[in-house]
N, C-alpha and C positions, 0 to 999 in steps of 0.2 A: 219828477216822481220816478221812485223804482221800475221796472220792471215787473206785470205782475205776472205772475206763476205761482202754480201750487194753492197753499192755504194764504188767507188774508193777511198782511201784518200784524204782530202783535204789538196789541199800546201794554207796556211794563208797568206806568203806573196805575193803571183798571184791570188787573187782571186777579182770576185765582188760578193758585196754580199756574198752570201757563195757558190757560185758555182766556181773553180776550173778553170782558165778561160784558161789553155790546155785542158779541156774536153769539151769544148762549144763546139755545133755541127758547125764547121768552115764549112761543105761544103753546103756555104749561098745559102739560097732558097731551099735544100734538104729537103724532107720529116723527120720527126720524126724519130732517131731512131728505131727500133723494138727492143721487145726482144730478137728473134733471133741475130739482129744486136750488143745486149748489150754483150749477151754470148760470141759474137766472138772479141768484143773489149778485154772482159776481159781475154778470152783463150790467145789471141795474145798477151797480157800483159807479160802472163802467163810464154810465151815462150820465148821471147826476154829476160826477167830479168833471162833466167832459172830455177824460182821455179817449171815450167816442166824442167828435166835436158835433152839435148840431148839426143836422144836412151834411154828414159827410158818408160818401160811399165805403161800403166795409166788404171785403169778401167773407164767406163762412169760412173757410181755411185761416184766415189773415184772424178770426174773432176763435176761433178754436185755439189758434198759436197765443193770442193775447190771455188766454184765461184758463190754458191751463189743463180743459179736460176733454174728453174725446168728444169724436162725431156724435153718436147716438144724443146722448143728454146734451151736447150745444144745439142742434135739430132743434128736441123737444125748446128747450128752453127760446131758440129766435120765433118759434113758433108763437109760444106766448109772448112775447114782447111785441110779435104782430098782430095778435090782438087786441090787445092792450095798447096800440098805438106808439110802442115805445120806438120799432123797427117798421119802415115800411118793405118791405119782400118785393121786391121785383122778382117773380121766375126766371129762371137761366139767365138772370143778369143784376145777381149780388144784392145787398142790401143796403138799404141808407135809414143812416139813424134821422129821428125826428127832429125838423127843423125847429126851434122858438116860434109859435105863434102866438103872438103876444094880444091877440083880441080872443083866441079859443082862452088860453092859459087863466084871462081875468075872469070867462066865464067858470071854465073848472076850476077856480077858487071858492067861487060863490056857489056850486057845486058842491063842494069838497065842506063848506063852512055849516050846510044843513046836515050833511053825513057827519062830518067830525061832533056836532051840537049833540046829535044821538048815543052815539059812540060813548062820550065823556060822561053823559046826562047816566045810561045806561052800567057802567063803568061803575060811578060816584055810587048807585045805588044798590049794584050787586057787589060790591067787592068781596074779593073772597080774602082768608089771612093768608092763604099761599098767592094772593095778588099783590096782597099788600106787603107780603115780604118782600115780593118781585120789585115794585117800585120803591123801597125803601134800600135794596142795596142797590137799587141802579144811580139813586141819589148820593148813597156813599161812595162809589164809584167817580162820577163827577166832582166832589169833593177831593179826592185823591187825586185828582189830577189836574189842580188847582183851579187859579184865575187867568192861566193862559193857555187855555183848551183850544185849539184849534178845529178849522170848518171840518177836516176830515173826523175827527173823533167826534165832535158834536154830529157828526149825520150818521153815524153809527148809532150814538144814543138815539139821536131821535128814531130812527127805525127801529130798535131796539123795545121803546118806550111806545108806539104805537101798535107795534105786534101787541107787548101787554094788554093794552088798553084796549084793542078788541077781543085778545083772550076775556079779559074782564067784565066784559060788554055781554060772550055769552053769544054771538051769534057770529060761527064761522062765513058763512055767506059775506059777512061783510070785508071782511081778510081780501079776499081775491078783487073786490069792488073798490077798495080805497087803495090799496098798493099802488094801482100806476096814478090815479091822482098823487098821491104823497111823492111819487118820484119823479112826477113834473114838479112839483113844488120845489124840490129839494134843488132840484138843477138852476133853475130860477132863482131861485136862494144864493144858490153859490156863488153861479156868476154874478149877481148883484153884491153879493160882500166881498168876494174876492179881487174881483174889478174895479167895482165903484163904492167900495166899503160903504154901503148902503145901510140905512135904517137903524146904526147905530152896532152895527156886526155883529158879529159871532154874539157878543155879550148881552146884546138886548132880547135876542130870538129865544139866549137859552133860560134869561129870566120869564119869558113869557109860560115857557115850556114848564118852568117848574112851577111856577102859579097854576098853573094845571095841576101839576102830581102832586100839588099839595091839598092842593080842593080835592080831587078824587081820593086822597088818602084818609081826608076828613070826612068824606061824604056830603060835601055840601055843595050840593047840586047846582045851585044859584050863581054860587062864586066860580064854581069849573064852567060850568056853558058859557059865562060870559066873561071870562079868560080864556077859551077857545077862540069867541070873536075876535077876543081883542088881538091873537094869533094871526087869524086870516086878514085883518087890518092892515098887520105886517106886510104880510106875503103881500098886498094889493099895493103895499105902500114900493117895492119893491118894482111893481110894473111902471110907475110912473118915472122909478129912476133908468130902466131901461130901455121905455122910449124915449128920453132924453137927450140919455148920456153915451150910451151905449155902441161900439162899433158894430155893424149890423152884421157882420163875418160871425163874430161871437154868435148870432141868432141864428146863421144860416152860413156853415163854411161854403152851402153850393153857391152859393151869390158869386164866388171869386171867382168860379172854374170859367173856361173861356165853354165856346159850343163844341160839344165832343165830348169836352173833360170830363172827368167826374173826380169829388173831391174824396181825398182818401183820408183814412184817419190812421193814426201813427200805426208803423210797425211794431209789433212786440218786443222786440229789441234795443229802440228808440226810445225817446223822453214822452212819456205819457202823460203831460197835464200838468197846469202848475201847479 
């Protein structure tokens, strides 16, 4: 992968104009981004595609250089990512991103499957026509960008398409609640399709995805909850191919370090993830 710096890539065939239209701010009527806000999009990037690799140590300097923006809002932003479990902080002695725990992870799906049931349930019955325009070009979008979408664009939409959907839902509180679930999920995800092209790939997740936006676009509540399930089905389906298959490094780069070590995750400079 590139190098990242600056603004995110843009994908040419989803875009208007020149903006990117998986990174339009979907949660409509929401304040402006911050910078704080930017750093932690792009940390969370960061993590989900593993160019942070599981259990690898990171300096704040070394995660400033990788993404691009100053001190103050990268601070803010590892701040939340330690709460949120995404970074553990070690004081005066750097950060390590979070290891794979693949018996927490099954838990925060089953987790994440009564919060998402809500969410969708909640969605399907308020939708607003500026929701529902939101999810109807995010539909045209994927269509634009045919039948050979790849995991990086498809985790755009989905983050894209969940922002909606708790816009939709009507209850901010849950935004901040479900975000670091969806960004274990998403990691988990990745390395299982990219690695072990799991569960039918890229192609099978995103049909699950739109049997969702289409019940929610319909309103039928019945059929969105239980295409939600059938979603977290996935994701579980997912955990059994990585405790099987899976090199345990991918779950935990600190497995490799010898005593002393500590494992680093790429320079900014270097080849960021595959």
């Amino acid at each position: 992968m590139d190098q990242i710096k600056g603004e995110a890539p843009q994908v040419d065939l989803a875009s208007v104009g020149e903006t990117d239209v998986f990174d339009l701010n979907w949660n409509l009527g929401g304040a402006k981004p911050s910078l704080a806000e930017r750093a932690y999009e792009r940390i969370e990037a960061l993590f989900v595609d593993t160019t942070l690799p599981p259990g690898a140590f990171v300096r704040m300097q070394d995660l400033q250089d990788l993404i691009g923006l100053g001190r103050t809002p990268v601070h803010q932003a590892v701040r939340r990512a330690g709460a949120e479990t995404l970074i553990i902080i070690r004081p005066r002695d750097g950060l390590t991103i979070a290891p794979i725990d693949l018996t927490r992870e099954r838990r925060l799906a089953e987790l994440r499957r009564g919060m998402d049931r809500f969410v969708i349930e909640e969605a399907a019955k308020r939708l607003t026509p500026n929701h529902k325009a939101g999810f109807m070009h995010l539909r045209r979008a994927l269509a634009d960008c045919g039948d050979a979408i790849d995991i990086d664009t498809f985790n755009r939409f989905d983050r894209a398409f969940d922002t909606l959907l708790i816009a939709a839902a009507g209850e901010p509180f849950l935004q901040r609640s479900l975000r670091p679930l969806h960004a274990f999920a998403r990691r988990s995800g990745y390395i299982a399709i990219v690695k072990l092209a799991s569960g039918g790939g890229v192609a099978e997740s995103l049909k699950r995805h739109l049997t969702i936006l289409d019940a929610v676009v319909a309103g039928d509540v019945d059929r969105a909850t239980k295409a939600s399930d059938a979603l977290i089905d996935l994701s579980q389906s997912y955990f059994a191919d990585l405790t099987n298959s899976v090199d345990p490094l991918l779950l935990d780069a600190g497995l490799g370090r010898h005593a002393g070590d500590r494992p680093a995750a790429p320079p900014a400079s270097g080849p960021s993830g595959p």
